[in-house]
C-alpha positions in Angstrom: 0.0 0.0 0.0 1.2 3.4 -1.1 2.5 5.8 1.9 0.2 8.8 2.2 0.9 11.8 0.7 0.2 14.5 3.7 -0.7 18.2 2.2 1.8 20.9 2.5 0.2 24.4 3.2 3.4 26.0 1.9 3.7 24.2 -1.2 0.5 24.8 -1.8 0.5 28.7 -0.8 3.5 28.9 -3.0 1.6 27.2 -6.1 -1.4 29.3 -5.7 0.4 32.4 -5.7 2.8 31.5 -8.6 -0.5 30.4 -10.6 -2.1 33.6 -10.2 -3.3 34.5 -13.5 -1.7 38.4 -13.8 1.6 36.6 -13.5 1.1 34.4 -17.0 -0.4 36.8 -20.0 0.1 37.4 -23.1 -0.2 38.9 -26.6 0.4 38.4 -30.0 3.1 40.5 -32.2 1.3 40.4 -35.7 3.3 39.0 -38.6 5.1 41.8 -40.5 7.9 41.9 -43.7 10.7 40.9 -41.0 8.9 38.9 -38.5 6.6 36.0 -38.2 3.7 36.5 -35.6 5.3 36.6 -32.4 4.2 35.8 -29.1 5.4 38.1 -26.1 4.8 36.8 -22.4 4.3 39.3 -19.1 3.1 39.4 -16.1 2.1 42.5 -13.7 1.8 43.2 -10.1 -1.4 41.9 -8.4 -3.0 45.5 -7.9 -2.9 46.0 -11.7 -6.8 46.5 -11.9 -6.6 49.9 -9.7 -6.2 52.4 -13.4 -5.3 55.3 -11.3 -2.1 54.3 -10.0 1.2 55.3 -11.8 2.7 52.1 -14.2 6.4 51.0 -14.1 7.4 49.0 -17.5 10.8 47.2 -15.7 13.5 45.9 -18.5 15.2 43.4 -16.3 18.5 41.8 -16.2 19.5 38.9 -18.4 17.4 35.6 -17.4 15.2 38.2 -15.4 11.8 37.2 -16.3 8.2 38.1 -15.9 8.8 36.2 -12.5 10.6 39.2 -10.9 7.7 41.2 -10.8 7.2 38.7 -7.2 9.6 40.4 -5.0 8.2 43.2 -5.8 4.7 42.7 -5.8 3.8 43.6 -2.2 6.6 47.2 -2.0 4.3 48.0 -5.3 1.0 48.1 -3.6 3.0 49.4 -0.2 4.3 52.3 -2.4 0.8 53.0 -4.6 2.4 51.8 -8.5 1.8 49.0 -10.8 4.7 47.1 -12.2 4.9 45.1 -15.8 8.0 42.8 -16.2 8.4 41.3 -19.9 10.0 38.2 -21.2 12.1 39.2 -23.9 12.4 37.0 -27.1 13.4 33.8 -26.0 12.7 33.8 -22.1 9.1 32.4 -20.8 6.5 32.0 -23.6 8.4 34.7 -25.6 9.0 33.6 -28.9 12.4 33.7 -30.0 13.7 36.1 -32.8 17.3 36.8 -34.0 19.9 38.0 -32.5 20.0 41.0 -35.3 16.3 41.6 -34.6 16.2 41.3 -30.9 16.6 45.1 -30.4 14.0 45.6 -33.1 11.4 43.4 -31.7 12.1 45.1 -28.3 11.0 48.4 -29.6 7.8 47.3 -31.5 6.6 45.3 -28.3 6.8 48.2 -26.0 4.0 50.4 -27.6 1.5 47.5 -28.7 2.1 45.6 -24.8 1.0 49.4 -23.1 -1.8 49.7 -25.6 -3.0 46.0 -24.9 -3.2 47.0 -21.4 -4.3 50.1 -21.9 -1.9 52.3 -20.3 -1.2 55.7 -21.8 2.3 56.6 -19.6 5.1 54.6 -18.0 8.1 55.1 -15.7 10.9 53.1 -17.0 13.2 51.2 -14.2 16.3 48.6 -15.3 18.9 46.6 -13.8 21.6 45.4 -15.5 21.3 44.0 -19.2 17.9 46.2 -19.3 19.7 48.8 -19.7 20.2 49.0 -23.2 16.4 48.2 -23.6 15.9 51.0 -21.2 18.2 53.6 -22.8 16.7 52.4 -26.3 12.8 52.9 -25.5 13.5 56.1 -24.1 15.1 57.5 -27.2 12.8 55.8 -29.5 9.7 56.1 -27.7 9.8 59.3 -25.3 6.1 59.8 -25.7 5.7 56.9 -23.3 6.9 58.6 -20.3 4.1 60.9 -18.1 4.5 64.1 -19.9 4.3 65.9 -16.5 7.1 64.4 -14.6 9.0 62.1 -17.1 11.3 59.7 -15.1 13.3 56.6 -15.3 15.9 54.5 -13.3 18.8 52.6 -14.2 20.0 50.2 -11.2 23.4 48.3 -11.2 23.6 49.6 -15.0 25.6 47.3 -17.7 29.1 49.0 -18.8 30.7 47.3 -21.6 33.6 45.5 -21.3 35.5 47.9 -23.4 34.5 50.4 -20.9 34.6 48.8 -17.5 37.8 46.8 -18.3 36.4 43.7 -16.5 38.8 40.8 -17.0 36.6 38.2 -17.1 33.9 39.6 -19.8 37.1 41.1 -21.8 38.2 37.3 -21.8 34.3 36.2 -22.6 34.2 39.0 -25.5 36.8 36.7 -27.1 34.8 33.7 -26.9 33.6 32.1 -30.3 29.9 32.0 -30.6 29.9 28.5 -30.5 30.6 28.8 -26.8 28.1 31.6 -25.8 25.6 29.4 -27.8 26.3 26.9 -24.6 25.8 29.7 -21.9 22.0 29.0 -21.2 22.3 25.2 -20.4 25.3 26.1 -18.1 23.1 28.7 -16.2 20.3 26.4 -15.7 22.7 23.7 -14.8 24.0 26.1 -11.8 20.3 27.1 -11.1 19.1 23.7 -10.6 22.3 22.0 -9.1 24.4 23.6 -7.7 23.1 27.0 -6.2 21.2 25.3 -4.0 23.7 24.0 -2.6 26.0 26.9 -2.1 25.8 30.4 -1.1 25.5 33.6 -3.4 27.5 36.7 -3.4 27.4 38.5 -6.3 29.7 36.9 -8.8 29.8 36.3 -12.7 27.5 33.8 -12.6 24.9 34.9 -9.9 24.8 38.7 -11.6 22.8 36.6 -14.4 20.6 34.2 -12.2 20.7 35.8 -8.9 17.8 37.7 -8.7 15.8 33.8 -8.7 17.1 33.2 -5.0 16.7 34.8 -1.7 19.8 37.9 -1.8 21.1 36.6 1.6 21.7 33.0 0.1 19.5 31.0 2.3 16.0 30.6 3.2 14.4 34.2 4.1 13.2 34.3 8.3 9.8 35.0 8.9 10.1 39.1 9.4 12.1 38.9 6.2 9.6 36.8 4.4 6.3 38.9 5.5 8.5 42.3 4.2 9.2 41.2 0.9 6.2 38.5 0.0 3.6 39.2 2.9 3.9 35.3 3.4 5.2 33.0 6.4 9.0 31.8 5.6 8.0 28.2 4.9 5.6 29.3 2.0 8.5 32.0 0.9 10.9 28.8 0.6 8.8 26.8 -1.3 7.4 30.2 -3.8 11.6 30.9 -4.3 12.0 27.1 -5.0 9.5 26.7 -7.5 10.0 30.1 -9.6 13.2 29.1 -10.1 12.7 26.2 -11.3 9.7 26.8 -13.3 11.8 29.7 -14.9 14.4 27.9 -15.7 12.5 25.2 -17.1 10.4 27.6 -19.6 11.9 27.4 -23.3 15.2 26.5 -21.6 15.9 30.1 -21.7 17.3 30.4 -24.6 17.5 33.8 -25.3 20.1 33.6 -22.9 22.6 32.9 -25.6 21.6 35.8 -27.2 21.7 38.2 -24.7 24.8 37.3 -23.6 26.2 37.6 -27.2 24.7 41.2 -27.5 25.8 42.4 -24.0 29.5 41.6 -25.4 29.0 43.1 -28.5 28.4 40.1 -30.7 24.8 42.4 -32.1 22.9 44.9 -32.5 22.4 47.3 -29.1 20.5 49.7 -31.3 21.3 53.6 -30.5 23.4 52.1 -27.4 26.9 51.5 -29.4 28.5 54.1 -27.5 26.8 55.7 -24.3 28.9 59.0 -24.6 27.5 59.1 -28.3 24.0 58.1 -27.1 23.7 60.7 -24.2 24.8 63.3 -26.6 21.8 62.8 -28.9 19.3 62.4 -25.9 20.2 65.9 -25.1 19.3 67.0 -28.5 16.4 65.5 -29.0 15.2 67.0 -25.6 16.2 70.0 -26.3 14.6 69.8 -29.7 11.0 68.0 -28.4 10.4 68.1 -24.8 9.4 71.0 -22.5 9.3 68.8 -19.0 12.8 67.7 -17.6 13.3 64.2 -18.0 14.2 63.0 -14.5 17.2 60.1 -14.6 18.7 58.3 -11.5 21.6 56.1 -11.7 21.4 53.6 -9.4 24.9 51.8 -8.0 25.7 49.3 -6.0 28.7 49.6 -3.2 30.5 46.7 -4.9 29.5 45.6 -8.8 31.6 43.0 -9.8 30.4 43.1 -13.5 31.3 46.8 -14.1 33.9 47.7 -11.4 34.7 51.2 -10.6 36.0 52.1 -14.1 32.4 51.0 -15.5 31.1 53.1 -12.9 33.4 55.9 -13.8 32.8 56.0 -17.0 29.1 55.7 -16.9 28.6 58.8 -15.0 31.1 60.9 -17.0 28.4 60.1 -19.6 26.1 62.1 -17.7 28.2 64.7 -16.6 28.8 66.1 -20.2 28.2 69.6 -21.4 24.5 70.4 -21.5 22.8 67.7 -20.1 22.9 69.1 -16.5 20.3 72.2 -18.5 18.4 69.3 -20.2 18.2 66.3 -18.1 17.8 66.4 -14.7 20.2 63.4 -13.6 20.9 61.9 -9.6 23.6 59.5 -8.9 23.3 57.2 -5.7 25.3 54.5 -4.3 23.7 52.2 -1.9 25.8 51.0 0.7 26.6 47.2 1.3 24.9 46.2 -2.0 26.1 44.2 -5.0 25.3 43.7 -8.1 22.2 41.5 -7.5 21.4 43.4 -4.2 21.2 46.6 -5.2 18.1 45.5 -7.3 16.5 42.4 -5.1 17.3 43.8 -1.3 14.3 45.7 -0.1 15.8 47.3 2.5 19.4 48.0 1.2 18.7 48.4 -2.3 16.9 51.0 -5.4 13.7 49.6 -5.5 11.7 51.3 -2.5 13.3 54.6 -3.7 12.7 54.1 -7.5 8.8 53.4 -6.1 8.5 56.4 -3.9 9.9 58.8 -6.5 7.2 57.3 -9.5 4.6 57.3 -6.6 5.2 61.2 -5.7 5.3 61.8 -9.6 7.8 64.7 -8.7 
């Protein structure tokens, strides 16, 4: 006779939350001359239905899919905004594309997601690899942003390795696309075995995963737990355990070759070849188009491993060029005892409640 199966309330909890139908839509990308129709999965926060709250569109870090809109699910109704995280080509139920077209794809999603929702105006918030989708969507579609207090944040933002002089991506830049074409498996090898048996603190590998596991590198305690999920640590342990694995399981997440291709300059990036170029035609078109200051904060972490201090150098003296302090109304913040992961996934210690309060005050 078969041993008895007794329930688990926390692995149910966990299930009923991670089934929860605003974190699983999606829409339809029509066929055009350089596409076939294209699906596009995305999930938002759970207070979605309340119209009159201000919208986040967040362009996540590589392998951050429309999953991470659950840590920040309960700060977003806290904090009075709406979040929508995206699965670009190739991640969740997003169809995949090329790597030339990725960018492209990118930019004719945005507007036909926010019209499928019905949402007028967005603030824009990235971490990482979203940056470049970030800095992209801005230039291309400005319109987007609330015309009355246009803002956007960029937390733990990608440098290139040309830029940020990071050994190991220099040495990755080198690698033949035969072995970034392997990256994806070998993340979701480390996701699934070994990760959970080791700690997390920041490194190569966990700057393109980590945001899947609790940012301490163990199970959350109950006070930690009810801040960042409103739920008891047992369910929080079994809701981390199953979004990663059901993320990692999804398509096999293979946009992650691509990505990491594009990120060390193996495609496309769109207007983001060079950020010093690319900050000097935001200014213009600002100048040229837009009456209300566009409101930027850069977001840094104490210790960013995949950018270093030269990255982080160089990124603000992209900021600090000649006219944008008259056109663009740019902060700079680094948030103590923070790395790359936790300056995006630590509630407390990182961007996030900031970012929130600033789009909920619409100043």
């Amino acid at each position: 006779m078969a041993a008895e199966t007794r329930p688990n309330p926390a692995v149910d909890a966990a299930i009923k939350i991670l089934a929860a139908q605003h974190l699983h839509q999606c829409l339809w990308l029509p066929r055009s001359e350089t596409h076939e129709r294209l699906r596009v999965t995305f999930s938002t926060t759970s207070n979605f239905q309340h119209g009159s709250l201000p919208v986040v569109l967040f362009c996540g870090p590589m392998f951050g899919t429309r999953y991470l809109v659950l840590p920040f699910d309960k700060l977003a109704k806290e904090s009075g905004v709406r979040m929508i995280c995206v699965d670009r080509p190739g991640f969740g139920g997003s169809t995949q594309v090329s790597l030339e077209r990725r960018m492209d794809v990118w930019l004719e999603m945005v507007p036909a997601l926010l019209q499928h929702l019905g949402i007028e105006h967005v603030s824009l918030v990235s971490h990482s690899a979203g940056t470049i989708y970030l800095l992209n969507t801005i230039y291309h579609h400005r319109q987007i942003l609330d015309p009355k207090a246009p803002y956007a944040a960029m937390l733990g933002p990608w440098v290139s390795q040309r830029h940020s002089n990071v050994t190991m991506l220099s040495a990755a830049a080198k690698l033949p696309n035969s072995i970034l074409s392997a990256w994806s498996p070998l993340v979701n090898f480390i996701n699934n075995t070994i990760t959970p048996m080791t700690s997390r603190s920041g490194g190569a590998l966990s700057s393109v995963s980590g945001a899947f596991q609790s940012e301490a590198g163990g199970n959350l305690d109950e006070s930690s737990a009810q801040e960042k999920y409103g739920v008891d640590a047992a369910t929080a342990k079994e809701l981390e355990r199953f979004w990663s694995k059901w993320s990692s399981e999804e398509q096999a997440m293979v946009g992650g070759n691509d990505e990491a291709r594009l990120l060390l300059g193996k495609g496309p990036v769109g207007v983001c070849e060079d950020y010093m170029e690319y900050v000097k035609s935001l200014v213009a078109a600002e100048e040229a188009q837009h009456s209300s200051t566009l409101k930027l904060q850069l977001c840094f972490a104490e210790d960013d491993m995949m950018i270093g201090k030269t990255g982080k150098d160089y990124f603000e003296q992209c900021w600090k060029q000649e006219a944008v302090h008259d056109t663009i109304r740019v902060e700079s913040k680094e948030f103590e005892d923070t790395n790359h992961e936790t300056v995006l996934v630590d509630i407390q210690k990182g961007a996030m409640k900031m970012v929130f309060a600033q789009i909920a005050a619409r100043d």
